[in-house]
C-alpha positions as CSV (number, residue, x, y, z in Angstrom):
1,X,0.0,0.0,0.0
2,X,1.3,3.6,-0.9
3,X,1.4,6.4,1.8
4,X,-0.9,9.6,1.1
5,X,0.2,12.4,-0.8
6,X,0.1,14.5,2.8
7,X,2.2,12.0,4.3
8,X,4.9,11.9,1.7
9,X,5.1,15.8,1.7
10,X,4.3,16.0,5.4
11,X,7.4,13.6,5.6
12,X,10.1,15.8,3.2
13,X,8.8,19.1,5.5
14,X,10.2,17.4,8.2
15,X,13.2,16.1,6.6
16,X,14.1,19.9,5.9
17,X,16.8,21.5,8.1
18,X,15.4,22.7,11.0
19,X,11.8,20.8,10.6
20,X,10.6,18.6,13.9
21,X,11.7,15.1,14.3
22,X,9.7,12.4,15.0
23,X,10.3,10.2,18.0
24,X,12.0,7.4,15.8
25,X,14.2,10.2,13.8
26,X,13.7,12.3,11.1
27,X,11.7,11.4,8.4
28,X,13.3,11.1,5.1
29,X,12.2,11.4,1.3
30,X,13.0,8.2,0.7
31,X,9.5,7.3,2.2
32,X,8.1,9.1,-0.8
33,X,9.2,5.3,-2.6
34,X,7.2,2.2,-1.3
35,X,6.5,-0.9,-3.3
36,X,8.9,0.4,-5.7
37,X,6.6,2.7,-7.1
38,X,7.8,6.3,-7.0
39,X,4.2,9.2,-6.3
40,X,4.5,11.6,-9.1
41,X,3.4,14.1,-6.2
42,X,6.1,13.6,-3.7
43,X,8.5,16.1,-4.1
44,X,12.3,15.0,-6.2
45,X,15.5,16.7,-5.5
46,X,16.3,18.4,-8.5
47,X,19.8,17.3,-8.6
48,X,18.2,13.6,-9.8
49,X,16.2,15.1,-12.4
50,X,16.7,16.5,-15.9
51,X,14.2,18.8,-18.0
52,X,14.1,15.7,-21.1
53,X,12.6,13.2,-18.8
54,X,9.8,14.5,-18.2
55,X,9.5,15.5,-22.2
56,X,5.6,15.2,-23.9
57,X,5.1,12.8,-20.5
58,X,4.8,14.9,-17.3
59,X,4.9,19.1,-16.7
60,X,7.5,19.7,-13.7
61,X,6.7,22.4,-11.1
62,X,9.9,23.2,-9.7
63,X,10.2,25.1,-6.5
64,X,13.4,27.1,-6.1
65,X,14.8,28.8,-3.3
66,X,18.5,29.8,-2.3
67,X,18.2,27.6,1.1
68,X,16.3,24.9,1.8
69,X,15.4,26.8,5.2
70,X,13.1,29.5,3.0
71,X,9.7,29.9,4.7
72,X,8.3,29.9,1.6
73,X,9.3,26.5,0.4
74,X,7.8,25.1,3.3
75,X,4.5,27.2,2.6
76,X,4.2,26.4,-1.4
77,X,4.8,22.5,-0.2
78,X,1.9,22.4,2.2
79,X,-0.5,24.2,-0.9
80,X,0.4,21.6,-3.2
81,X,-0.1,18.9,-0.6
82,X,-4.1,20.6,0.4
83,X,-4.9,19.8,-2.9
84,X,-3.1,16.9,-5.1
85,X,-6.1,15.4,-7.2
86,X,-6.1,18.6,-9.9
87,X,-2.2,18.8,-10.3
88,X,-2.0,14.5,-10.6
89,X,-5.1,15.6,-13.5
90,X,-2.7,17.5,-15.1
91,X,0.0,15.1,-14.9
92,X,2.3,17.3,-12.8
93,X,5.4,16.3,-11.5
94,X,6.9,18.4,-8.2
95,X,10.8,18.8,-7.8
96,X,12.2,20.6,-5.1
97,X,16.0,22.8,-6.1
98,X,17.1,24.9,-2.8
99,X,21.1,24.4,-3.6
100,X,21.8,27.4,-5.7
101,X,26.2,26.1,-5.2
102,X,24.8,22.9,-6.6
103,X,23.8,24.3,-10.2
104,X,21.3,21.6,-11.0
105,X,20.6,21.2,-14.8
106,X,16.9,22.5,-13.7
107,X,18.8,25.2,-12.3
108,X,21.0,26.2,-14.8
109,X,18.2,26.2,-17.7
110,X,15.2,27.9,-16.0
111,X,17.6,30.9,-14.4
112,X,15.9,31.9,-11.2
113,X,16.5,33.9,-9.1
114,X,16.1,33.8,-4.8
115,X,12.5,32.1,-4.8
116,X,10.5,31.2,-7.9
117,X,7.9,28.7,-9.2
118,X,8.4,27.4,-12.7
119,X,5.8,25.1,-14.4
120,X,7.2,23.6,-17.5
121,X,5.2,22.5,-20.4
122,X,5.6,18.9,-21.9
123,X,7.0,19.9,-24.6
124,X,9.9,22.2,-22.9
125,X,8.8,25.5,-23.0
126,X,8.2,27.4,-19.3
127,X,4.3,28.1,-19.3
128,X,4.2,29.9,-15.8
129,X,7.0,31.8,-13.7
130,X,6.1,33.1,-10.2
131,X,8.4,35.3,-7.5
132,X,6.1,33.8,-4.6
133,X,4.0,31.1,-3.7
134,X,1.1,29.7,-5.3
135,X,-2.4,28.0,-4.3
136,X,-3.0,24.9,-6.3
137,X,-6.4,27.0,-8.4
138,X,-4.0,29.9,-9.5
139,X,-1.8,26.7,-10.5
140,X,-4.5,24.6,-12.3
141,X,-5.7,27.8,-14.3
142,X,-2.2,28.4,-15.6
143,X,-1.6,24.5,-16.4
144,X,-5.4,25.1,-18.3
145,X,-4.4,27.8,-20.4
146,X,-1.4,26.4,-22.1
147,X,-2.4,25.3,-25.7
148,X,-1.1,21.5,-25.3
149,X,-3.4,21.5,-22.3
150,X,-6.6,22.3,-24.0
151,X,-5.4,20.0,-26.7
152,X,-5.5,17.2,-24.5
153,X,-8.7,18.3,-22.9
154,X,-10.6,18.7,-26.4
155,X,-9.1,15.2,-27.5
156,X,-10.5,14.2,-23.8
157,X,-6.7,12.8,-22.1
């Protein structure tokens, strides 16, 4: 049986520096993996992930920040966690990139600066760049206007 979305995200808030423990230790992302069957939901490091992977199959939503520490990761976490159902709808795909010294692929190609949100299309292209946080219905209207989006809605994906 897979753990729920909220526990898999619940889980990598605490695993962040300076997040609770629990009483057996901290809990790590690796409990985003059970069964051998990775959520598209719980959150990757970016350092695992290129931009081609995830090309005409999945639309990243990558969460920047220049410390893992950032309130605002934390916060933009817990929205996507609220509400999973419309983002899995939409095929999205959440990676996590709060190393700026580590200069991820993700990093180096989408440019951002301090914190940002970038939702990349499946064919590439970034569809939506945000300086803050985002609820999950400013992020589901974005996802819905991109042409490749309605495409797969008229064509009924």
């Amino acid at each position: 049986m897979r753990p729920s979305l909220f526990a898999l995200i619940a889980a990598l808030l605490l695993a962040m520096p300076g997040a609770a423990q629990t009483e057996t230790g901290t809990i790590t992302p690796e409990a985003a993996v059970a069964d051998d069957v990775v959520d598209p939901m719980a959150p990757r490091e970016a350092r695992d992930v290129t931009l081609e992977e995830f090309l005409w199959i999945a639309r990243p939503l990558v969460v920047f920040a220049d410390s893992p520490a950032d309130p605002r990761v934390r916060e933009q976490l817990q929205m996507l966690a609220e509400r999973p159902e419309p983002l899995l709808e939409r095929d999205v795909v959440v990676i996590v990139d709060t190393d700026p010294s580590a200069q991820t692929a993700l990093r180096i190609a989408l440019r951002p600066r301090g914190f940002s949100l970038v939702i990349v299309q499946k064919d590439g292209r970034v569809g939506l760049r945000r300086p803050s946080p985002r609820d999950v219905r400013e992020i589901v209207r974005g996802i819905d206007n991109f042409a490749l989006r309605q495409e797969e809605v008229r064509i009924g994906q």
